[in-house]
C-alpha positions in Angstrom: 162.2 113.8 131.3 163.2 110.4 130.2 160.6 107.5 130.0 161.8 103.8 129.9 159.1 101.1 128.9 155.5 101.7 130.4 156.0 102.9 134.0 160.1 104.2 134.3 160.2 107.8 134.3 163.5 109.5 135.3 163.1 113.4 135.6 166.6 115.4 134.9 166.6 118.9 136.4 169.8 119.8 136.4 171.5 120.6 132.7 173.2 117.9 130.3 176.7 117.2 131.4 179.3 118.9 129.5 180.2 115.7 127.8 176.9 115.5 126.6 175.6 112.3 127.9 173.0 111.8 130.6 174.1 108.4 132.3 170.7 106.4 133.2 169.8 104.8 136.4 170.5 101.5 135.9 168.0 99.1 134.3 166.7 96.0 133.4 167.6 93.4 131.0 165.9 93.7 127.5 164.8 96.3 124.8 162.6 98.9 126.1 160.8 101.7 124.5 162.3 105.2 125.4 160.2 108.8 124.9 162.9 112.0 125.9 161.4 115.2 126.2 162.8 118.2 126.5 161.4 121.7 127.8 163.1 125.3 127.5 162.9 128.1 130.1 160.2 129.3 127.4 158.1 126.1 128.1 158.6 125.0 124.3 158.6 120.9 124.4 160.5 118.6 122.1 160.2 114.8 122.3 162.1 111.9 120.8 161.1 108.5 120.6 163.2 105.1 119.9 164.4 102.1 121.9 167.1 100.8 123.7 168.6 97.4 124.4 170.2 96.6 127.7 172.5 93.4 127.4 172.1 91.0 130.4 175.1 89.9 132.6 176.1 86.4 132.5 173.1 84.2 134.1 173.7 81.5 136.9 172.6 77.5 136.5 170.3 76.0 139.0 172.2 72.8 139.1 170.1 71.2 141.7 167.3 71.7 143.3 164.8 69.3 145.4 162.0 68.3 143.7 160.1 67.4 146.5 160.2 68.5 150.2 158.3 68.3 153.5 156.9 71.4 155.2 159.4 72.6 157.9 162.3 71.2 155.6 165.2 73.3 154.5 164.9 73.8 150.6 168.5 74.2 149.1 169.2 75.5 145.5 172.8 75.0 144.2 174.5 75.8 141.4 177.3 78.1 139.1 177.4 81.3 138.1 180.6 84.0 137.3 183.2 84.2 140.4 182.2 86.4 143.0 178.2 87.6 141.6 175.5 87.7 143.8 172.8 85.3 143.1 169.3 86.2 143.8 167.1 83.1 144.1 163.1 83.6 144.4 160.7 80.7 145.3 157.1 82.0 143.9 154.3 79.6 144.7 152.8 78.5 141.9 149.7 79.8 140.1 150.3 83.5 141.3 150.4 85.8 138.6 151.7 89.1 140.6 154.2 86.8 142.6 152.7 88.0 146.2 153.8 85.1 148.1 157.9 85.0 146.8 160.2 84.3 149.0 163.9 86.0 148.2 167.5 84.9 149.5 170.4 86.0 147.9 173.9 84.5 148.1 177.3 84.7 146.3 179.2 83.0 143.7 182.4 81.4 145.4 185.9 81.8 143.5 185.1 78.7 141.9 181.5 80.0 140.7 179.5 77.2 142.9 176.7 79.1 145.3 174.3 77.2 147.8 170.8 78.8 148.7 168.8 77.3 151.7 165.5 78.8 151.9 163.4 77.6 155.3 159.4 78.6 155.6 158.4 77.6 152.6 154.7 76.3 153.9 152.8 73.4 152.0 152.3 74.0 148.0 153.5 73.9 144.4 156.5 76.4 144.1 158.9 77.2 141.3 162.2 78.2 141.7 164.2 80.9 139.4 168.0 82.4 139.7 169.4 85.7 138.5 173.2 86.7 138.7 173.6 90.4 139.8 177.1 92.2 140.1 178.7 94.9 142.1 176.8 97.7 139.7 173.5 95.7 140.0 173.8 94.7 136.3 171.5 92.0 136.3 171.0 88.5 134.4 168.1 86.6 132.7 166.6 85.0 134.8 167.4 81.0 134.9 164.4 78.5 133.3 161.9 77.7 136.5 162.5 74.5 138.3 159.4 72.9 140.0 159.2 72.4 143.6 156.2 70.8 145.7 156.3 71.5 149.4 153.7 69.0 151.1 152.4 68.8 154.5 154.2 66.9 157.3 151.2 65.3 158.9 152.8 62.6 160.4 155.3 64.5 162.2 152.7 66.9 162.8 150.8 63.5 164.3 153.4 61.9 166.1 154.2 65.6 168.1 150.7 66.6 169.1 150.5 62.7 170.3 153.8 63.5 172.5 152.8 66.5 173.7 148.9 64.5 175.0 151.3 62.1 176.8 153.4 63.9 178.6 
């Protein structure tokens, strides 16, 4: 049983490859505790402790983002990031610590490494916007610095349809 950080546990029931290295799901970014143990067919347990350091992949650059949108507009991210890697871009509104209300789109580095994002449904509020580069293996990046977003009600419009709809 291998345990990575707090909460990844990867059980290995099958013996040790001849080579004699166990390749790992894939995982995060960063250094993360590791405890191996190790039972017999007798039931006699061994563990190891230590830590291990998963480099990141190359992370994109938010380039451009609007600061400032109306509800029912479309909110576009642009930016660079390595040829041909996914980019995953998450809006999280602001101010909520288990990032309940995120909104995910992912899109794809062109061969010049520009990507475009348009996100639509993003309802009134503050908002902050992150990126993260992932590639065919699902090696992942850091994610980018936040970029603040504030989403406000279209009342007007809201206004000037319900009065359209009364006339009509």
């Amino acid at each position: 049983e291998i345990t990575i950080g707090d909460t990844n546990t990867v059980s290995v029931v099958s013996s040790v490859p001849s080579s004699g290295v166990y390749k790992l799901p894939l995982q995060p970014p960063g250094t993360w505790p590791v405890t191996v143990k190790a039972i017999d067919n007798a039931g006699n347990l061994t563990a190891a402790t230590g830590s291990m350091t998963v480099e990141p992949i190359e992370k994109p650059v938010i380039e451009e983002v609007a600061r400032k949108i109306s509800e029912g507009q479309m909110l576009t991210a642009r930016g660079t990031a390595p040829a041909g890697l996914k980019v995953n871009v998450r809006v999280i509104r602001s101010n909520d610590p288990l990032a309940e209300n995120t909104i995910k789109v992912q899109t794809t580095a062109g061969s010049d490494g520009r990507w475009t994002a348009e996100i639509g449904g993003v309802p009134a509020g503050s908002y902050v916007v992150y990126a993260q580069s992932e590639d065919d293996r699902g090696a992942l990046s850091l994610e980018t610095d936040s970029v603040p977003v504030s989403v406000s009600r279209d009342i007007l419009g809201k206004t000037i349809r319900f009065a359209r709809r009364i006339l009509t």
